[in-house]
VOGU-3710 file (C-alpha; in Angstrom, 3 decimals, decimal comma):
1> xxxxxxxxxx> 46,770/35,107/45,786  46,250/32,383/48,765  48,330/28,737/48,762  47,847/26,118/50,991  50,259/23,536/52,140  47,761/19,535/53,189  48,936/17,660/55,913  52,279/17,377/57,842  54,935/19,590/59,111  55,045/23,396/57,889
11> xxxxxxxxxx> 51,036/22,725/56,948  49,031/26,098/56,876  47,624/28,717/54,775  50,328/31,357/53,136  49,352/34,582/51,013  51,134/36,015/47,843  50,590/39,399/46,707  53,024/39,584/44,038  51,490/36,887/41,722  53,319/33,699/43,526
21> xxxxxxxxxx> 56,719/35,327/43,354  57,143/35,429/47,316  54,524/33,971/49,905  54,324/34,357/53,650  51,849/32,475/56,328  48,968/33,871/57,610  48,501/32,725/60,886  46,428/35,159/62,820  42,827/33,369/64,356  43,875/29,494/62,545
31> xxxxxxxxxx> 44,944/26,898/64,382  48,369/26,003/65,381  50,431/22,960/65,041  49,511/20,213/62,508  46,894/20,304/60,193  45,678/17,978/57,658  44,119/18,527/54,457  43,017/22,364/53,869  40,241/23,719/50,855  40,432/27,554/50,626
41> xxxxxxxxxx> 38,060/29,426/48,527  37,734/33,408/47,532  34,400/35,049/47,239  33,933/36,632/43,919  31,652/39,162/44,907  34,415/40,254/47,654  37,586/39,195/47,445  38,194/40,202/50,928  35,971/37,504/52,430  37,800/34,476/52,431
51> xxxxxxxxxx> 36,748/30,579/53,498  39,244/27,711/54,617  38,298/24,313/55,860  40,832/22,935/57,921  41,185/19,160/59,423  42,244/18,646/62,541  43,003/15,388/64,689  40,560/12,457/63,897  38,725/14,009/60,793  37,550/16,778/63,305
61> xxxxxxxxxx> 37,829/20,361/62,019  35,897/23,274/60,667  35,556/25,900/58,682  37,237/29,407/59,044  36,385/33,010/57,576  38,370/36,117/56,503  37,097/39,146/56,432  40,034/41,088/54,821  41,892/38,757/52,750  43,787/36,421/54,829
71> xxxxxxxxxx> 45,301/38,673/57,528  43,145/37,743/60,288  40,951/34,152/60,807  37,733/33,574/62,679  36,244/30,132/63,082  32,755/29,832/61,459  31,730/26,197/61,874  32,593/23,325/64,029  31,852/24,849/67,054  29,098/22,989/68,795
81> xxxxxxxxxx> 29,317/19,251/69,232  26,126/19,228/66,918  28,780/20,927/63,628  32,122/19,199/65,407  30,104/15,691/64,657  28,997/16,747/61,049  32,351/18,466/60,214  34,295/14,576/61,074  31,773/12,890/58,721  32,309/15,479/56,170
91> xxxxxxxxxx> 34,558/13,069/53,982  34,283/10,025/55,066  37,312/8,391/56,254  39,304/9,213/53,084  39,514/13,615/53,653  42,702/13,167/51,166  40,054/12,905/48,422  37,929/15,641/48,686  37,797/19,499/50,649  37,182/21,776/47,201
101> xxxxxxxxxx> 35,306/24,379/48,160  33,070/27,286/46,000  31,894/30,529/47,150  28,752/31,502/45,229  29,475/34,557/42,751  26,736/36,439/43,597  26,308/36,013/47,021  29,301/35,938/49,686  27,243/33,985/52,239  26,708/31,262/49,861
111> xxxxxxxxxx> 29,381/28,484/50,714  29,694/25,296/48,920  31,863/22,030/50,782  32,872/19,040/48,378  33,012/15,862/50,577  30,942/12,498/50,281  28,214/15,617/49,498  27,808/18,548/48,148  27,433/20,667/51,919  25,593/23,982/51,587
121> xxxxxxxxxx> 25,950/26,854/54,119  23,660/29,913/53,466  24,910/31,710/56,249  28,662/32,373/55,895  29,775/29,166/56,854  27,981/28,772/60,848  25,503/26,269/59,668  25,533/23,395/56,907  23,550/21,012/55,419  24,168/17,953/52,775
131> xxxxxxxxxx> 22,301/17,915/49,437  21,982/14,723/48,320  18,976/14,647/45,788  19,220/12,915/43,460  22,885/13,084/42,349  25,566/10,807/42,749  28,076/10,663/45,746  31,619/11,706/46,300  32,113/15,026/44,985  35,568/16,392/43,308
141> xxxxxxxxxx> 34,895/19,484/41,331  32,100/22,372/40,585  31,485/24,924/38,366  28,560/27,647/39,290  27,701/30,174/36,418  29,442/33,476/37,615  25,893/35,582/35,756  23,377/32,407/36,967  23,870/30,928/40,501  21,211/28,836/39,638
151> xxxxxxxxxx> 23,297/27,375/37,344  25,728/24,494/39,199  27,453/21,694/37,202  29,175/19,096/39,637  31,734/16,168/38,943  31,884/13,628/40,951  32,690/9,655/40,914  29,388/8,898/38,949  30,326/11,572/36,276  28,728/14,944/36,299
161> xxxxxxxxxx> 25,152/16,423/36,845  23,939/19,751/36,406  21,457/21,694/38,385  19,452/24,445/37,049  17,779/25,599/40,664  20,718/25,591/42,797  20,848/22,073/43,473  17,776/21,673/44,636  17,459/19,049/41,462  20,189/17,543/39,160
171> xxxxxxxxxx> 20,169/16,295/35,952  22,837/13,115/35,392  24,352/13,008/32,557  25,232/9,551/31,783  23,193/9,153/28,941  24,548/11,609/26,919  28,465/11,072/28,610  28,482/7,669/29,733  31,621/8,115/31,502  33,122/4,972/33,951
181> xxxxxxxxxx> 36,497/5,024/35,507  38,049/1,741/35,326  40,691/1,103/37,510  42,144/-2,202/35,559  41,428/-4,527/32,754  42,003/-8,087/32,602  41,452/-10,671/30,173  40,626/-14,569/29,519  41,588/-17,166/26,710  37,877/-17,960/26,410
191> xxxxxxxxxx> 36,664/-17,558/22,635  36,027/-14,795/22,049  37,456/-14,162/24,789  36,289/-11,620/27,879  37,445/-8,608/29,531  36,750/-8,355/33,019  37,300/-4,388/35,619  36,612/-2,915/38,397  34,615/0,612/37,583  34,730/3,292/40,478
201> xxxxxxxxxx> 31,393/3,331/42,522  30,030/0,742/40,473  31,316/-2,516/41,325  33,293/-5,157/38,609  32,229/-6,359/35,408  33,169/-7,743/32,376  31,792/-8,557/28,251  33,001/-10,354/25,849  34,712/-8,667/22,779  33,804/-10,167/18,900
211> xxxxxxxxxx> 36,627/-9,534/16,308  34,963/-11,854/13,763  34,333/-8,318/11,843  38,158/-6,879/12,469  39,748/-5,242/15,051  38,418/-2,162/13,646  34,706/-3,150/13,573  34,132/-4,173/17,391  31,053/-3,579/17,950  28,923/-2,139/21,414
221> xxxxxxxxxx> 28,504/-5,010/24,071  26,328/-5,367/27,390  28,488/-5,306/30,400  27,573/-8,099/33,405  28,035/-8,487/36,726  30,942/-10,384/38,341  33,197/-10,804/41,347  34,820/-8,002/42,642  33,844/-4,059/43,999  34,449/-0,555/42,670
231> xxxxxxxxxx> 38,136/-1,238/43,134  39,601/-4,669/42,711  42,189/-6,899/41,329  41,135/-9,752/39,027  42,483/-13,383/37,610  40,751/-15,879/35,613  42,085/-19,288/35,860  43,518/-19,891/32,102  42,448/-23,936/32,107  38,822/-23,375/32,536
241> xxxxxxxxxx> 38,291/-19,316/31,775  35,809/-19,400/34,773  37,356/-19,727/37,772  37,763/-15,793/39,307  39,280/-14,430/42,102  39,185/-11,037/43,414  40,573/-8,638/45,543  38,199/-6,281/47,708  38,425/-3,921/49,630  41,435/-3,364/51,785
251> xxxxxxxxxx> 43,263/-6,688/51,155  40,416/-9,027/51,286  40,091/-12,015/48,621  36,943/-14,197/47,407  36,937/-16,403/44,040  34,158/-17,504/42,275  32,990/-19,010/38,685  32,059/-16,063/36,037  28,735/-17,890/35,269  27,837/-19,380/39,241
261> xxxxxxxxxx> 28,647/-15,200/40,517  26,905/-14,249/43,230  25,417/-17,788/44,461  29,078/-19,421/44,407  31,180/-16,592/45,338  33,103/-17,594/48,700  36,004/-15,946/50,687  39,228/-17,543/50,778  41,654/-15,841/52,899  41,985/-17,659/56,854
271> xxxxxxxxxx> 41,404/-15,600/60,213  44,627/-13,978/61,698  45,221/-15,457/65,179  44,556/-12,916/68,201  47,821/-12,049/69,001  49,235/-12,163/65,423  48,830/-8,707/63,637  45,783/-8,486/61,261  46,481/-8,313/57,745  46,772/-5,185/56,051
281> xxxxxxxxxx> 45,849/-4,988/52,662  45,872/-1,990/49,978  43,033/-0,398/48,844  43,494/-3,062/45,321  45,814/-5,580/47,097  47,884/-7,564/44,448  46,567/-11,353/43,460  47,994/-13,651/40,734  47,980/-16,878/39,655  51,053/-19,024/38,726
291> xxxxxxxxxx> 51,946/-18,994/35,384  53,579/-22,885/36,235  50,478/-23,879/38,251  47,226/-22,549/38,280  46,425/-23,676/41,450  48,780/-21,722/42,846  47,366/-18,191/44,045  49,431/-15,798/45,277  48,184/-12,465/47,327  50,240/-9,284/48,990
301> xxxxxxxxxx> 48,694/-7,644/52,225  51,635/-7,003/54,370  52,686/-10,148/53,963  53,132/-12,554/50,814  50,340/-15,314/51,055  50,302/-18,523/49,128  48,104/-20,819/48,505  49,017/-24,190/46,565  45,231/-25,470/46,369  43,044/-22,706/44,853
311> xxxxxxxxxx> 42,601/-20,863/48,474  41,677/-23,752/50,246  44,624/-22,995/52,499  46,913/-20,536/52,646  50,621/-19,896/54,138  53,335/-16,665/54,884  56,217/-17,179/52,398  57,824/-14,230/53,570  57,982/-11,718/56,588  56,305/-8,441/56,844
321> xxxxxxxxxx> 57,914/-6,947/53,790  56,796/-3,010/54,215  59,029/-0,569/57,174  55,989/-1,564/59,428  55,673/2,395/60,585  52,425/2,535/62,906  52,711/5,962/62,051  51,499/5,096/58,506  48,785/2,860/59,275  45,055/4,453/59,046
331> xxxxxxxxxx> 41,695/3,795/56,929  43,613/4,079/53,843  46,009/1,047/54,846  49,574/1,962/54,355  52,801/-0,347/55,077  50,985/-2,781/52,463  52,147/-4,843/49,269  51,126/-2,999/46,377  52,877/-5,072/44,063  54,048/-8,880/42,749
341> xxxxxxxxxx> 54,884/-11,026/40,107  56,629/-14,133/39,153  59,170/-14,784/37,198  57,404/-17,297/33,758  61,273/-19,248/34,081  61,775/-19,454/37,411  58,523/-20,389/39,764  61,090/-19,722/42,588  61,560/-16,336/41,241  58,925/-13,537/42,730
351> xxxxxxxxxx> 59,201/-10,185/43,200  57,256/-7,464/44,953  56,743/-4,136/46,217  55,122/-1,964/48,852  53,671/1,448/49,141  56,517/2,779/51,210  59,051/1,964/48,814  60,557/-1,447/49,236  61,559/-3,712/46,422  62,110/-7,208/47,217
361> xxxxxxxxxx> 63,024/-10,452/45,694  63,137/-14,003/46,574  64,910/-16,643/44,426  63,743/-19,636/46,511  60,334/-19,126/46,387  59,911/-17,582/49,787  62,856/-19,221/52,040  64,750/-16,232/51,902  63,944/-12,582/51,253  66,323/-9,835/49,335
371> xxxxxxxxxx> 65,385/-6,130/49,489  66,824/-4,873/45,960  66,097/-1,250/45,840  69,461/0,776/45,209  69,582/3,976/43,879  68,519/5,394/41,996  65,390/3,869/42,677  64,083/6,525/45,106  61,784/5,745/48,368  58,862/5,716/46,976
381> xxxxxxxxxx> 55,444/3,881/46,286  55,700/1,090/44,514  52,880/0,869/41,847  53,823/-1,912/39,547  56,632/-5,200/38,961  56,649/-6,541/35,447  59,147/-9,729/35,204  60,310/-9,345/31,962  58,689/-12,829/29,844  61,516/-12,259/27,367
391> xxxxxxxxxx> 64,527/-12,067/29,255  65,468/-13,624/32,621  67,319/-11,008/34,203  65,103/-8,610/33,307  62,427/-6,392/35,738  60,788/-3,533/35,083  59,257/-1,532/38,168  57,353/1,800/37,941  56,990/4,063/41,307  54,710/7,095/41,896
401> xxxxxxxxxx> 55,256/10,163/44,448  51,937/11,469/44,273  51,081/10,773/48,017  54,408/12,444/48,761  53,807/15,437/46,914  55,919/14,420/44,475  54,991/15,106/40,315  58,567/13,050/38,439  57,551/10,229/36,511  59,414/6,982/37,944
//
């Protein structure tokens, strides 16, 4: 049995042969020091031939090979500038996604990469070569049939698609499992009233939902366009159901009218002086809208932004809320604001929360700053801030450890 440890100190490849009960490192032909994120995968046909990609500094890396299960490493791929170049753009600039790997079951030689691709070596690993016909990008998990290598099915952030000829052509099927991943929902008072979300890989929309025939009759509706990307957070202004702002891509924000989208859309955030850092927004930065004044928009990168006049102008109620580690900082922003809200008694009263664990609160709408995590709220990413709109004194804050390998529910 072969484990793997991604990224940091103590990173590397360790062996079990005792079914998990005690492991030790196999070191012999890898590289030393730190490594990032590591896909192993075990030949079927011989279980002594063993594959590992490994990534180094700056997305470089490569790909290594056993020969007799583990003990001893030899580097395969990654070699010549030419496979050092294609190794880096392997996954993009997000390797924490992808690095799955498949060995196919009838032939040793056969090596299968998940990254943006599907990456095919046919000669144990030296060589590789992206297959991209026809089937949809960012790839996360395959099956081959262990009696029919022609037989693939791959998942992937457009659903899954099978291949019948080795992937030299897929099949998609969405028709037959029309599967989206939505990363929010949110709503409007219009009547009836519309649901708007981002969908993974394939931008934000939104439909209207009819419960003239019961909650329990709702029938199939066409989903439009509107503001927004793959991944975003949305508002609807509740006085006119059609003024929409959204959150892009690493912190950016752009409003828009529902039924003026694309001609009207507009960005709305203001150009960071030279010497004053850049703002660093999450992947879905945080936006809302007063529940006291719908003109005023709210919007987390580092910082907390307000505007008072619809994102005409903007200002920095409060200082750079996150630890500010440059250590933490990459493609992926980290030291962000993942989280806010306001309290519905208080406009004063705002909360919010960043991916490296901070909790803060402000009872003067800005002036002043309070970081309220205690234990035992632990370090930890902050995913969401619900001010209670029963209660006054009342919070509720959810965390998640997953990017610190870290499974207990907060």
């Amino acid at each position: 049995v072969a484990a793997l440890m991604n990224g940091g100190p103590g990173s590397g490849i360790f062996k079990s042969t005792d079914a998990g009960t005690t492991w030790r490192e196999v070191t012999e032909g890898l590289p030393s020091g730190h490594k990032g994120k590591i896909g192993l995968a075990v030949s079927p046909p011989d279980p002594n031939v063993v594959y590992a990609t490994i990534e180094l500094a700056q997305r470089t890396g490569g790909l290594w090979r056993s020969l007799d299960a583990g003990e001893t490493w030899k580097q395969v791929s990654g070699l010549t500038e030419e496979t050092k170049k294609y190794m880096s753009g392997h996954s993009g600039t997000y390797g924490w996604v992808f690095a799955q790997m498949r060995v196919d079951p009838n032939d040793e030689n056969r090596v299968y990469t998940l990254g943006l691709w599907i990456n095919v070596s046919t000669d144990g690993g030296a060589t590789f070569e992206p297959i991209r016909r026809k089937i949809h990008a960012d790839q996360h998990g395959m099956w081959i049939d262990p009696d029919n290598s022609n037989y693939i099915l791959a998942a992937h952030d457009g659903g899954i698609s099978v291949s019948y000829d080795k992937g030299e052509n897929w099949r998609n099927l969405i028709p037959e499992l029309p599967l989206a991943q939505f990363y929010n929902v949110e709503f409007d008072n219009n009547e009836p009233f519309r649901v708007f979300g981002s969908i993974q890989d394939h931008h934000s929309y939104y439909t209207e939902v009819d419960l003239s025939r019961g909650k329990d009759k709702i029938r199939p509706s066409e989903w439009e366009y509107t503001l927004g990307a793959e991944g975003s957070t949305h508002v609807v202004d509740p006085r006119d159901n059609n003024s929409i702002y959204a959150s892009l891509f690493y912190g950016k924000l752009a409003k828009a009218t529902v039924e003026g989208y694309p001609d009207d859309m507009e960005w709305v955030l203001p150009t960071t002086f030279p010497e004053d850092p850049e703002f660093r927004g999450q992947w879905m930065a945080p936006t809302l809208l007063s529940d006291h004044n719908p003109d005023i928009v709210y919007h987390g990168v580092q910082y907390v932004l307000k505007s008072t006049d619809k994102g005409g102008t903007w200002t920095k109620i409060s200082p750079d809320l996150t630890y500010n580690d440059p250590e933490k900082q990459g493609d992926i922003s980290y030291q962000t604001i993942t989280a806010l809200d306001e309290s519905v008694f208080n406009p004063d009263l705002l909360y919010a929360g960043t991916d490296d664990g901070r909790l803060w609160r402000t009872k003067d709408g800005g002036e002043s700053w309070e970081d309220i995590r205690k234990e035992p709220l632990p370090v930890r990413w902050v995913s969401r801030i619900v001010a209670s709109k029963h209660d006054f004194g009342t919070v509720y804050v959810t965390q998640t450890g997953r990017r610190d390998d870290d499974a207990a529910v907060y």
